[in-house]
PDB file of N, CA, C, O and CB in Angstrom:
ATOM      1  N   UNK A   1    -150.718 -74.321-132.668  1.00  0.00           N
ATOM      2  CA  UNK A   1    -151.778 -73.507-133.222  1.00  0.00           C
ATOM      3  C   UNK A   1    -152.278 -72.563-132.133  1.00  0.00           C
ATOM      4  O   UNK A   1    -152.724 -73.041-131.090  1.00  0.00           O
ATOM      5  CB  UNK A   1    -152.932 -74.388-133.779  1.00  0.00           C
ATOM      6  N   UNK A   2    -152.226 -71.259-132.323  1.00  0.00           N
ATOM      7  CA  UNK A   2    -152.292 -70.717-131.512  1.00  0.00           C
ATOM      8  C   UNK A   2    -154.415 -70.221-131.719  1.00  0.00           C
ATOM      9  O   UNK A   2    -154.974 -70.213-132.816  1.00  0.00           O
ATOM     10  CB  UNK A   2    -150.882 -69.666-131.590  1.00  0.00           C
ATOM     11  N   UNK A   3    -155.032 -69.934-130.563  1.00  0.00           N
ATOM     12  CA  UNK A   3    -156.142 -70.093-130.585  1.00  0.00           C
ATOM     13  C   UNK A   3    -156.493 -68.351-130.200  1.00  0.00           C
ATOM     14  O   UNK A   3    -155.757 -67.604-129.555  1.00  0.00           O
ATOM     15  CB  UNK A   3    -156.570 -71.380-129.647  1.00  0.00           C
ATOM     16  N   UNK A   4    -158.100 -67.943-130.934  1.00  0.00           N
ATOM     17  CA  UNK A   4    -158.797 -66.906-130.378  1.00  0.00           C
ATOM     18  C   UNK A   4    -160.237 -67.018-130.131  1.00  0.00           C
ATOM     19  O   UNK A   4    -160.975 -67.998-130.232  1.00  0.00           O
ATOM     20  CB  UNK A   4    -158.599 -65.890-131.109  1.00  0.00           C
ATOM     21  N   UNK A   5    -160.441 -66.007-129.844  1.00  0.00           N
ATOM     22  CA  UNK A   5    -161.878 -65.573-129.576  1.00  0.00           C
ATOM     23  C   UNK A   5    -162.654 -64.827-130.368  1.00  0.00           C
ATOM     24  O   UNK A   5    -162.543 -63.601-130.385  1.00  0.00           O
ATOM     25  CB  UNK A   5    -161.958 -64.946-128.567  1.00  0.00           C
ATOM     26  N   UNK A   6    -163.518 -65.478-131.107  1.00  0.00           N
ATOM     27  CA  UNK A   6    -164.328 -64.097-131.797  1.00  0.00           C
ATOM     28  C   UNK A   6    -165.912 -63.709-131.341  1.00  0.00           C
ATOM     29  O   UNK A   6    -166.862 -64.489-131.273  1.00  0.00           O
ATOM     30  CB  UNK A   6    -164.454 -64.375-133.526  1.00  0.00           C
ATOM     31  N   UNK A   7    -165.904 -62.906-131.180  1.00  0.00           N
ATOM     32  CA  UNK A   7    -168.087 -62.754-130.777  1.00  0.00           C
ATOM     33  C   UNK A   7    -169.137 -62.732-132.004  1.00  0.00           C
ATOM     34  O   UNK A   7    -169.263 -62.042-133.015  1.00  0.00           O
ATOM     35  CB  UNK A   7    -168.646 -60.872-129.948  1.00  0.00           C
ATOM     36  N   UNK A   8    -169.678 -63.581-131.555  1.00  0.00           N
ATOM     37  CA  UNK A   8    -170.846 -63.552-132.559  1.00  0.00           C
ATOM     38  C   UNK A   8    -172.258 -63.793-131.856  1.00  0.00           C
ATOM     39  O   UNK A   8    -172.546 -64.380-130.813  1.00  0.00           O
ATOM     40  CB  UNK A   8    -170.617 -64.710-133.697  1.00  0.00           C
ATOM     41  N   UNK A   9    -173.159 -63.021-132.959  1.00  0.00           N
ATOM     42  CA  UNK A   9    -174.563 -63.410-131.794  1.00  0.00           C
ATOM     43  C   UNK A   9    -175.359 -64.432-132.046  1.00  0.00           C
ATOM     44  O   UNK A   9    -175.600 -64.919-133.150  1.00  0.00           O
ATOM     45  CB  UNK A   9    -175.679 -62.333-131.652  1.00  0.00           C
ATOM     46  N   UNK A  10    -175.830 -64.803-130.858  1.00  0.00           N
ATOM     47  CA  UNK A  10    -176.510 -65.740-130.790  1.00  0.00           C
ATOM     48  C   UNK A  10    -177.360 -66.711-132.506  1.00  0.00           C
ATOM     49  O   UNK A  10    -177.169 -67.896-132.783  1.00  0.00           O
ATOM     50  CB  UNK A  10    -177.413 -65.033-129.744  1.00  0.00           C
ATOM     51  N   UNK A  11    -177.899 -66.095-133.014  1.00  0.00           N
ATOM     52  CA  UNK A  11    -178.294 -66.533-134.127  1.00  0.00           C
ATOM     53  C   UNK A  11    -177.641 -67.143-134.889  1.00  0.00           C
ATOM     54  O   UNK A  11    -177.947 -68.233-135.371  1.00  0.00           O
ATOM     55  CB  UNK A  11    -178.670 -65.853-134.655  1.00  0.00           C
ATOM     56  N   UNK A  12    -175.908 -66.044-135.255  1.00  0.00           N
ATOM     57  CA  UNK A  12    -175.472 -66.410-135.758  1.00  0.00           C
ATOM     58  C   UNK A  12    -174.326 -67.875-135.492  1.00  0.00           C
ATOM     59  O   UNK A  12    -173.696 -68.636-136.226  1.00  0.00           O
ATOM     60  CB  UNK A  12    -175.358 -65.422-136.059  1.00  0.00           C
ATOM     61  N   UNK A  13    -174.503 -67.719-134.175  1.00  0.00           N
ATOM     62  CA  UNK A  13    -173.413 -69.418-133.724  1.00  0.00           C
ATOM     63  C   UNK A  13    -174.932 -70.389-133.859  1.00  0.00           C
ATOM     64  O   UNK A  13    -174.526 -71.347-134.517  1.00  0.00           O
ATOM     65  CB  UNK A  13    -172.362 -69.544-131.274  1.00  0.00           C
ATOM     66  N   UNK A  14    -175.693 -70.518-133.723  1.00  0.00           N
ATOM     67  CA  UNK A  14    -177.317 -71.368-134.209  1.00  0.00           C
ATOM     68  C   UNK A  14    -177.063 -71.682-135.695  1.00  0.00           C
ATOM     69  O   UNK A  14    -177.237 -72.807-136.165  1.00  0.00           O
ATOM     70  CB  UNK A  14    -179.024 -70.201-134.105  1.00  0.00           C
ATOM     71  N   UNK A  15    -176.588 -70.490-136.493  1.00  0.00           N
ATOM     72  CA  UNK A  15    -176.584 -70.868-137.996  1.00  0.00           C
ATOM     73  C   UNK A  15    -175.486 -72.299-138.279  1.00  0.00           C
ATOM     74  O   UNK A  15    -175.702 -73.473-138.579  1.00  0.00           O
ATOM     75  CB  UNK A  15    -175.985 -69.346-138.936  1.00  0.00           C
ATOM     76  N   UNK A  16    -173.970 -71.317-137.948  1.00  0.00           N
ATOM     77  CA  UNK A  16    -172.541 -71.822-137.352  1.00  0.00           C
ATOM     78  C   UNK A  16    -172.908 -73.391-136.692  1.00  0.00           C
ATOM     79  O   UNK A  16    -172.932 -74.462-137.297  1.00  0.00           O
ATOM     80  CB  UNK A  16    -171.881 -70.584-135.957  1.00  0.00           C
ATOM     81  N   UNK A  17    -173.069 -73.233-135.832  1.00  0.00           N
ATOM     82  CA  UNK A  17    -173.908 -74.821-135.105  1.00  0.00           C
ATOM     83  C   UNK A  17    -174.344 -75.863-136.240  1.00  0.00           C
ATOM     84  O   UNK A  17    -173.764 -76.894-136.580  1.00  0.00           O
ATOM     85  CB  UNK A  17    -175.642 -74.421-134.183  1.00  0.00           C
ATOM     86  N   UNK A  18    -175.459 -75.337-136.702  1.00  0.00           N
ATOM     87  CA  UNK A  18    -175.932 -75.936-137.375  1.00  0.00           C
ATOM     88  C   UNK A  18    -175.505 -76.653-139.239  1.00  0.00           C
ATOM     89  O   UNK A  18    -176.003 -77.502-139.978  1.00  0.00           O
ATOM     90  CB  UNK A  18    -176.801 -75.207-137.096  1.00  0.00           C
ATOM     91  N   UNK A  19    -174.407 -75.757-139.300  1.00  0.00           N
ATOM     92  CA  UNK A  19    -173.838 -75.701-140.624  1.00  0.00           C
ATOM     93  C   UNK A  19    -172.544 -77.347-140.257  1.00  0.00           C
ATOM     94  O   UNK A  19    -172.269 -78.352-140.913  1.00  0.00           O
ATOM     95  CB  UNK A  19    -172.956 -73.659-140.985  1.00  0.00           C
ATOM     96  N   UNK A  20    -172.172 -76.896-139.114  1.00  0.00           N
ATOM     97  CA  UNK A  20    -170.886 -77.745-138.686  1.00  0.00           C
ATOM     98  C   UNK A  20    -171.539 -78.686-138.799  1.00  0.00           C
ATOM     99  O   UNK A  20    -171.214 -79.245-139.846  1.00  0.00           O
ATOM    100  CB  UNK A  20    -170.092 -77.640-137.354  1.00  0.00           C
ATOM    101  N   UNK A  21    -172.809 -79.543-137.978  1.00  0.00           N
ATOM    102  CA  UNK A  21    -173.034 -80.571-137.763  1.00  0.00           C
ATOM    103  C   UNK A  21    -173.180 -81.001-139.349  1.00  0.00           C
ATOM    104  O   UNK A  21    -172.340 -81.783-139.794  1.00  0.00           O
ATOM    105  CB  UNK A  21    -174.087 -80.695-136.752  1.00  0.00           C
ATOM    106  N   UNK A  22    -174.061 -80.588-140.077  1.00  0.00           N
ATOM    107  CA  UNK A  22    -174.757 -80.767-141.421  1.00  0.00           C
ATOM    108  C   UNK A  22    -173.175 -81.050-141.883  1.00  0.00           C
ATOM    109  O   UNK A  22    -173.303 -82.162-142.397  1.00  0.00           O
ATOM    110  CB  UNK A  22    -175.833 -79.290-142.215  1.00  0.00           C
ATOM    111  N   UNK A  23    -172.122 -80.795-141.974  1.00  0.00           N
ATOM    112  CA  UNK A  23    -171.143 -81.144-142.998  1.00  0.00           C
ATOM    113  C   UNK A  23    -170.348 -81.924-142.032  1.00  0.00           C
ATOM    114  O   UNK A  23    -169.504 -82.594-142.627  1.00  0.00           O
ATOM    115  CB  UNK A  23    -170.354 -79.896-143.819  1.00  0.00           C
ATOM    116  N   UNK A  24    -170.319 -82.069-140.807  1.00  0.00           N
ATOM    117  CA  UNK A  24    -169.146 -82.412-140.200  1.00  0.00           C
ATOM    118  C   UNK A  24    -167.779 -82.454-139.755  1.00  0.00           C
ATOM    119  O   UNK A  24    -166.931 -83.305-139.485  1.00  0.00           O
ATOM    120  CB  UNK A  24    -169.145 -82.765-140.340  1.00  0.00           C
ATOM    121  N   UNK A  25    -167.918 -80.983-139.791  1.00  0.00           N
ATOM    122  CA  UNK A  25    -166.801 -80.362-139.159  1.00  0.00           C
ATOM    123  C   UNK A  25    -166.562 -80.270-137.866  1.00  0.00           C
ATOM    124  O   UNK A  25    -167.338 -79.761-137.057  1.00  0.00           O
ATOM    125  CB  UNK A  25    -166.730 -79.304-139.473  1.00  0.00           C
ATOM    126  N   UNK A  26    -165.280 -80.846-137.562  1.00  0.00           N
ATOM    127  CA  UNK A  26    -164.422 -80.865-136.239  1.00  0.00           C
ATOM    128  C   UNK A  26    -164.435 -80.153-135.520  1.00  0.00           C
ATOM    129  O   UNK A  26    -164.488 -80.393-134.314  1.00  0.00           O
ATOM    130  CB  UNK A  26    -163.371 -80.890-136.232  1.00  0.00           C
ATOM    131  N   UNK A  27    -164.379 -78.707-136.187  1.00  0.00           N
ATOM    132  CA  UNK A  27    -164.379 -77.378-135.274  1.00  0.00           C
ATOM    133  C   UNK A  27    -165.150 -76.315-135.948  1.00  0.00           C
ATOM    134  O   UNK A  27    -165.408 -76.421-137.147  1.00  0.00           O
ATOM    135  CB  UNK A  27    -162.875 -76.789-134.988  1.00  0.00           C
ATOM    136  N   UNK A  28    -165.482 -75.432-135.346  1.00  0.00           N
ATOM    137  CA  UNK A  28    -165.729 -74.224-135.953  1.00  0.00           C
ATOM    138  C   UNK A  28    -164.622 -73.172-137.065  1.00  0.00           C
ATOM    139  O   UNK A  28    -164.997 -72.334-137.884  1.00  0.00           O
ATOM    140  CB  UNK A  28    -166.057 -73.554-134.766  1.00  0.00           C
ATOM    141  N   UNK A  29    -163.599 -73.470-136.821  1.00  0.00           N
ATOM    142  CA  UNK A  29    -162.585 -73.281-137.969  1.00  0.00           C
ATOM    143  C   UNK A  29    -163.094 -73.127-139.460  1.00  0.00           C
ATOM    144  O   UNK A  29    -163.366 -72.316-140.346  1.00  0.00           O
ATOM    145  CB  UNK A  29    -161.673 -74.478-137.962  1.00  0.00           C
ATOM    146  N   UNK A  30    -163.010 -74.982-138.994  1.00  0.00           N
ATOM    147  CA  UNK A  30    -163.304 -76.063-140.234  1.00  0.00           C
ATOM    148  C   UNK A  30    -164.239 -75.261-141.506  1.00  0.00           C
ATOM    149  O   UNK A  30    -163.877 -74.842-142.606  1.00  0.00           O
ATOM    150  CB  UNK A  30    -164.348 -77.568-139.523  1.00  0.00           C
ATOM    151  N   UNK A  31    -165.660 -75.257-140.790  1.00  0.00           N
ATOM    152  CA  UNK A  31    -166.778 -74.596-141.010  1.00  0.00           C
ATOM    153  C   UNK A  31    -166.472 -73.207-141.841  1.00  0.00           C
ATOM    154  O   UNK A  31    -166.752 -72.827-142.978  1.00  0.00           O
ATOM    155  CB  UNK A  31    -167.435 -74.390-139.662  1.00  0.00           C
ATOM    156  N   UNK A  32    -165.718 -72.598-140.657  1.00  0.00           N
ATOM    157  CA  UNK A  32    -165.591 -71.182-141.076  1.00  0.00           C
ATOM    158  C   UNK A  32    -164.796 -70.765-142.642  1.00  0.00           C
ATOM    159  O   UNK A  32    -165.050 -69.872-143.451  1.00  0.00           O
ATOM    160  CB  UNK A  32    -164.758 -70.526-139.843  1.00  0.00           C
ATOM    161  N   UNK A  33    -163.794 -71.796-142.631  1.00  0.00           N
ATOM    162  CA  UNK A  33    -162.799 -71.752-143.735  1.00  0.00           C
ATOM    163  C   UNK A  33    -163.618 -72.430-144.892  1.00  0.00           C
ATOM    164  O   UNK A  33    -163.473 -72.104-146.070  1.00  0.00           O
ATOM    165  CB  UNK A  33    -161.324 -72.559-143.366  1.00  0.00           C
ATOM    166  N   UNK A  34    -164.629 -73.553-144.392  1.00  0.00           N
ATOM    167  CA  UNK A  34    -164.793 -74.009-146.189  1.00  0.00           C
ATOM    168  C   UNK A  34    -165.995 -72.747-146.225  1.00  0.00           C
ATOM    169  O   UNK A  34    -166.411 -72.657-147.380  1.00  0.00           O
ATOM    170  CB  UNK A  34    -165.567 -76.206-146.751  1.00  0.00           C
ATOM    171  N   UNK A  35    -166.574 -71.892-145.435  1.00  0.00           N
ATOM    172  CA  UNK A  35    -168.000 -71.187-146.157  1.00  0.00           C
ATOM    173  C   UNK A  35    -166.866 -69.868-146.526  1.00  0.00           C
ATOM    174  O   UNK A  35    -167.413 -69.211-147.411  1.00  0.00           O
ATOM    175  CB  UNK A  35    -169.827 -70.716-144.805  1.00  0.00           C
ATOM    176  N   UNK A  36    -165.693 -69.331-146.229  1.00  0.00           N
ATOM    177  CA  UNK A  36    -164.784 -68.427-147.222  1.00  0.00           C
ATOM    178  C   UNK A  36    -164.626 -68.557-148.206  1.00  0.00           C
ATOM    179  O   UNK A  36    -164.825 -67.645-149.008  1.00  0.00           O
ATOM    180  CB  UNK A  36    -163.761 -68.273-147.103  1.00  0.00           C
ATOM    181  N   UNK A  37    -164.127 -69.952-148.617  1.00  0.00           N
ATOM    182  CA  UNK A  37    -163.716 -71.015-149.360  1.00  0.00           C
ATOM    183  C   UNK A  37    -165.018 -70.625-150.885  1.00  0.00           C
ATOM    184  O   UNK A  37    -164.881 -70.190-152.028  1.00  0.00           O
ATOM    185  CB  UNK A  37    -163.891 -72.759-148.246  1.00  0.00           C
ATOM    186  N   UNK A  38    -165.803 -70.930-150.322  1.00  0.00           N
ATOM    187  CA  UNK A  38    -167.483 -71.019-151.095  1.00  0.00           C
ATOM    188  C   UNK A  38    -167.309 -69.828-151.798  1.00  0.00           C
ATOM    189  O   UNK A  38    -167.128 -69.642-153.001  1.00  0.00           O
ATOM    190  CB  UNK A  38    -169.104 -70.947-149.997  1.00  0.00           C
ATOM    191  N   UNK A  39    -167.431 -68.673-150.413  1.00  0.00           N
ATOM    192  CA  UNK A  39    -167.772 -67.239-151.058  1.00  0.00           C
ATOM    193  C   UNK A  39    -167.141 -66.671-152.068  1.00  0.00           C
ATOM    194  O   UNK A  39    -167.718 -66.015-152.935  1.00  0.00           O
ATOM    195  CB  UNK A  39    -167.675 -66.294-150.238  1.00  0.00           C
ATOM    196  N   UNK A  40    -165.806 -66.902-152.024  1.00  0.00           N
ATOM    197  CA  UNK A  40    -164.537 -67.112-152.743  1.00  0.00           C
ATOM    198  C   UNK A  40    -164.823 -67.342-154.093  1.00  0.00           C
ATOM    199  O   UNK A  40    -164.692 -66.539-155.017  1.00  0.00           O
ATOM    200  CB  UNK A  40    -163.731 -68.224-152.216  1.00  0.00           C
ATOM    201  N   UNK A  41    -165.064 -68.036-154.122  1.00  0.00           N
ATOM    202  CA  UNK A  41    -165.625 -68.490-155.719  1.00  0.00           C
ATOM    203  C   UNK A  41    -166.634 -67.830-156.510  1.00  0.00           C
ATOM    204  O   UNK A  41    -166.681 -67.781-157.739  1.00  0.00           O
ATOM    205  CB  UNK A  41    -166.221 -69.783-155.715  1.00  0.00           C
ATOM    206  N   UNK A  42    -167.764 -67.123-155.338  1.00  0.00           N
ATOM    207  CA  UNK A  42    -168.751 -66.816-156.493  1.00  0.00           C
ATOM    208  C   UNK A  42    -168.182 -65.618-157.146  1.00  0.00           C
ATOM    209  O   UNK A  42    -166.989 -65.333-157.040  1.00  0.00           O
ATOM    210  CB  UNK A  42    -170.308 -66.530-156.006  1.00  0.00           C
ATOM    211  N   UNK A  43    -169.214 -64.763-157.969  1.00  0.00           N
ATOM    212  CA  UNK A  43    -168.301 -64.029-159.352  1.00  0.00           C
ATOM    213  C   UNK A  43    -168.947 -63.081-158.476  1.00  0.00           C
ATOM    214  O   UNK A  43    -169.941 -63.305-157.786  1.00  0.00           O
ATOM    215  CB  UNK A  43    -168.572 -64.180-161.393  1.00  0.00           C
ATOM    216  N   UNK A  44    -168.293 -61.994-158.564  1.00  0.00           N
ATOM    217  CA  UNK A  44    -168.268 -60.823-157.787  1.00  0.00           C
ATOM    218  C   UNK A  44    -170.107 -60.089-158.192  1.00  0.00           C
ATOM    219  O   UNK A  44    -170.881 -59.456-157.473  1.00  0.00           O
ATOM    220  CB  UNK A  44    -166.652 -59.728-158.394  1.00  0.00           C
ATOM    221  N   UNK A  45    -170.186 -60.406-159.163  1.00  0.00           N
ATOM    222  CA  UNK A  45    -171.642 -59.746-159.962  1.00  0.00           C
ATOM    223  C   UNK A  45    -172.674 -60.407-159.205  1.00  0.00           C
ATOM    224  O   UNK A  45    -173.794 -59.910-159.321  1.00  0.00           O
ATOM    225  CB  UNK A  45    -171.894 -60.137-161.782  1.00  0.00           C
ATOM    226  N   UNK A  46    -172.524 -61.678-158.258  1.00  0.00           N
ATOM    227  CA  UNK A  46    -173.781 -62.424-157.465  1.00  0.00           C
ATOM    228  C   UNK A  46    -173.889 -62.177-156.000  1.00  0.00           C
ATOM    229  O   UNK A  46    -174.590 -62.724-155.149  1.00  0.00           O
ATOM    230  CB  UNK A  46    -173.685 -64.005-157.579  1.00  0.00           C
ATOM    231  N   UNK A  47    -172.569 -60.719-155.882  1.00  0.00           N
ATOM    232  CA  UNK A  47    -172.449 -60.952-154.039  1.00  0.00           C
ATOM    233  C   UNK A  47    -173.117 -59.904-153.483  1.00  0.00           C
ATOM    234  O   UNK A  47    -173.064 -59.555-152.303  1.00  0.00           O
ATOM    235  CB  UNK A  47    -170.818 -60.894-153.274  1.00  0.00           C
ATOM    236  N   UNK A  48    -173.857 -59.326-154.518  1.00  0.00           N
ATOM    237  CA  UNK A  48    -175.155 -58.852-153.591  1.00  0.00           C
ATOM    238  C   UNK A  48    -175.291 -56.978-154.198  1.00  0.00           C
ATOM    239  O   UNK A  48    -176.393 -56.447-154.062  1.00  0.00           O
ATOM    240  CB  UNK A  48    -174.640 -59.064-151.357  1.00  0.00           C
ATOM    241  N   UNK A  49    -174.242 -56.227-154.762  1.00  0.00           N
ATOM    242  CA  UNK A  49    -174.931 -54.724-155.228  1.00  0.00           C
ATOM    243  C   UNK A  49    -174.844 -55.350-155.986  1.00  0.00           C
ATOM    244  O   UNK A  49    -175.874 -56.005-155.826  1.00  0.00           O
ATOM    245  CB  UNK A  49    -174.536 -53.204-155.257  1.00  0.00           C
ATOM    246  N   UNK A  50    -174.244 -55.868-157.065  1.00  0.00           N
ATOM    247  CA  UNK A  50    -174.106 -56.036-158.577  1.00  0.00           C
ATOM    248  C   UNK A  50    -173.514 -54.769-159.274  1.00  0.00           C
ATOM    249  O   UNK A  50    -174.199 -54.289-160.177  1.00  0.00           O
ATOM    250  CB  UNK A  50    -175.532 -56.350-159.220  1.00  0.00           C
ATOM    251  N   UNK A  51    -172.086 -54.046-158.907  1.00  0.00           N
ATOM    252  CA  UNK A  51    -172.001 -53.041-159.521  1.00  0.00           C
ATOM    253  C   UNK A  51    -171.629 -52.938-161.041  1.00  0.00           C
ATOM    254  O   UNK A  51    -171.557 -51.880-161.665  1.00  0.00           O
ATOM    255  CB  UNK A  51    -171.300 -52.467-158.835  1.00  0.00           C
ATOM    256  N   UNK A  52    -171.362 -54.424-161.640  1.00  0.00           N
ATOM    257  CA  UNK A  52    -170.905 -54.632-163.070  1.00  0.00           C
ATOM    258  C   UNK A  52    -172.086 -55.013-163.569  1.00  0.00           C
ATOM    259  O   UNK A  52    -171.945 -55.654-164.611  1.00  0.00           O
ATOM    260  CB  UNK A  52    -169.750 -55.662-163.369  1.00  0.00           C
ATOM    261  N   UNK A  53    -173.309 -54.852-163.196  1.00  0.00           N
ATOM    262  CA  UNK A  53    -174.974 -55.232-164.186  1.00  0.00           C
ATOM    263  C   UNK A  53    -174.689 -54.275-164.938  1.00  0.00           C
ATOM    264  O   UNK A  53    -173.799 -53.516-164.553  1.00  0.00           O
ATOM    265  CB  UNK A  53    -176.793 -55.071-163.477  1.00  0.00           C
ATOM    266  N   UNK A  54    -175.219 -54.067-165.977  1.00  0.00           N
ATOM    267  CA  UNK A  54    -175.410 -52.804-167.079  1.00  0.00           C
ATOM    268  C   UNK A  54    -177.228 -52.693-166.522  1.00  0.00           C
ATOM    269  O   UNK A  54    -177.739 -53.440-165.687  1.00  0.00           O
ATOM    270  CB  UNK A  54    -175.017 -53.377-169.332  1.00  0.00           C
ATOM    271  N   UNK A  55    -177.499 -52.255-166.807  1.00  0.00           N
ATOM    272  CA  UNK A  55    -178.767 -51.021-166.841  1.00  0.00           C
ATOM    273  C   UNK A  55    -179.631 -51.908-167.738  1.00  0.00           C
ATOM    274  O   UNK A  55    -179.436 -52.451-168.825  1.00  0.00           O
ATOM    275  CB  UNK A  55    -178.358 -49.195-167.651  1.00  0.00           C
ATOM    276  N   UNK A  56    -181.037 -51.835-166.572  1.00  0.00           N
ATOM    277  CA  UNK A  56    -182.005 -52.630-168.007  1.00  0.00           C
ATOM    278  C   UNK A  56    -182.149 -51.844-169.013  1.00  0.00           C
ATOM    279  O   UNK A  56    -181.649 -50.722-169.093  1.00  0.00           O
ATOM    280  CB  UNK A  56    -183.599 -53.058-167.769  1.00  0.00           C
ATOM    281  N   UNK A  57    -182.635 -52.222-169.599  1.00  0.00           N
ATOM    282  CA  UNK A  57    -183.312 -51.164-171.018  1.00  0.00           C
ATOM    283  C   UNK A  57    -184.702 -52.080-171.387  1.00  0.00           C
ATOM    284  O   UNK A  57    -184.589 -53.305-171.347  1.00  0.00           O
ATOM    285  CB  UNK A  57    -181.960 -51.072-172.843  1.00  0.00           C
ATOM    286  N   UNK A  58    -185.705 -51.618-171.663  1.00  0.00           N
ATOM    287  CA  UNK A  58    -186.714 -52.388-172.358  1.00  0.00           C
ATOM    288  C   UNK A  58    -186.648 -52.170-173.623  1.00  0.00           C
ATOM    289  O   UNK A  58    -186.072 -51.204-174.124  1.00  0.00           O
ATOM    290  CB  UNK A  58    -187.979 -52.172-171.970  1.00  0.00           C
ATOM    291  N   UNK A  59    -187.269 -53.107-174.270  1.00  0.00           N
ATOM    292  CA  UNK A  59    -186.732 -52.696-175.544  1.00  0.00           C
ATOM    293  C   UNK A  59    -188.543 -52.813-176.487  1.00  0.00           C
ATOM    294  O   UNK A  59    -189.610 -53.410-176.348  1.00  0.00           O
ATOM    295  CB  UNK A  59    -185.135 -54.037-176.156  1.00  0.00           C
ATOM    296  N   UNK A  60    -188.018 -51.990-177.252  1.00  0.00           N
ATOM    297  CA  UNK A  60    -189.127 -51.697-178.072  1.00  0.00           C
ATOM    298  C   UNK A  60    -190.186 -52.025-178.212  1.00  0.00           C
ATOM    299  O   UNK A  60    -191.115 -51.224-178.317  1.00  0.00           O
ATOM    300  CB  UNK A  60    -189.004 -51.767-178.854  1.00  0.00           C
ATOM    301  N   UNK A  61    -190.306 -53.171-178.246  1.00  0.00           N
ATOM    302  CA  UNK A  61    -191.623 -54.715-178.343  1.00  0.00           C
ATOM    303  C   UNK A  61    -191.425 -55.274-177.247  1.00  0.00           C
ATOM    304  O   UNK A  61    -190.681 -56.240-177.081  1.00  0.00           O
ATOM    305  CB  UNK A  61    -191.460 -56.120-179.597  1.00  0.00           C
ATOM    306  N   UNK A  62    -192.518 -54.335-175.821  1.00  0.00           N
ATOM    307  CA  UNK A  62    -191.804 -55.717-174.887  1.00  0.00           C
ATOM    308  C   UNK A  62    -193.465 -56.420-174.643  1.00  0.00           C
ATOM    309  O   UNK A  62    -193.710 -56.853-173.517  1.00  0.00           O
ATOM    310  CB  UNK A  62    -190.687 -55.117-172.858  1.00  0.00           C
ATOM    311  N   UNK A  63    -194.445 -56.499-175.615  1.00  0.00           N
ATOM    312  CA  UNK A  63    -195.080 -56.993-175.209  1.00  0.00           C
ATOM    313  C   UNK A  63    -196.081 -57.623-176.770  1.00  0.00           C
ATOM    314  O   UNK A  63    -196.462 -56.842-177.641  1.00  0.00           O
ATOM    315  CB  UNK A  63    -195.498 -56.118-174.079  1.00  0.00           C
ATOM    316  N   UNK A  64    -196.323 -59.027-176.810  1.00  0.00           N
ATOM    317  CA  UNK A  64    -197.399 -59.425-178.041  1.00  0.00           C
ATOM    318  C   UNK A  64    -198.610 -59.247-178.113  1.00  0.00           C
ATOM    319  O   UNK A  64    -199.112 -59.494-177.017  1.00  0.00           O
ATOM    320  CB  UNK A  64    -197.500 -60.571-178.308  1.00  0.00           C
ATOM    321  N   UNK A  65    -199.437 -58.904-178.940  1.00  0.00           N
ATOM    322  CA  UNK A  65    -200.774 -58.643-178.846  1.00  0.00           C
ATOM    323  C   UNK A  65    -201.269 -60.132-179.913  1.00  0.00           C
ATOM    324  O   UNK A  65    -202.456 -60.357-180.146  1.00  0.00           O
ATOM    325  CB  UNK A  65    -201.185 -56.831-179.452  1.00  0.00           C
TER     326      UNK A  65
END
């Protein structure tokens, strides 16, 4: 297995750190591959612009008296 180096800042190896211990991962790899793994899955509409939302609309009655 051949090995690298990546930079990250400080905060973010604190997050990293902290994620490994909480699940128990061996390495930082580990970690790194199951939170891809995660992201991977969610539906493209939750990863943050939302470019497939349609447009609110209010609609006629938006309020009871």
């Amino acid at each position: 297995m051949s090995r690298n180096t990546i930079h990250v800042d400080k905060e973010t190896l604190i997050l990293l750190e902290r994620y490994k211990k909480e699940k128990a991962f061996k390495n930082y790899s580990e970690a790194i591959k199951k939170l891809l793994q995660e992201y991977s899955k969610i539906p493209e509409s939750e990863k943050g612009s939302l470019p497939k939302l349609k447009p609110f609309k209010r609609e006629k009655v938006d309020c009871f008296a």
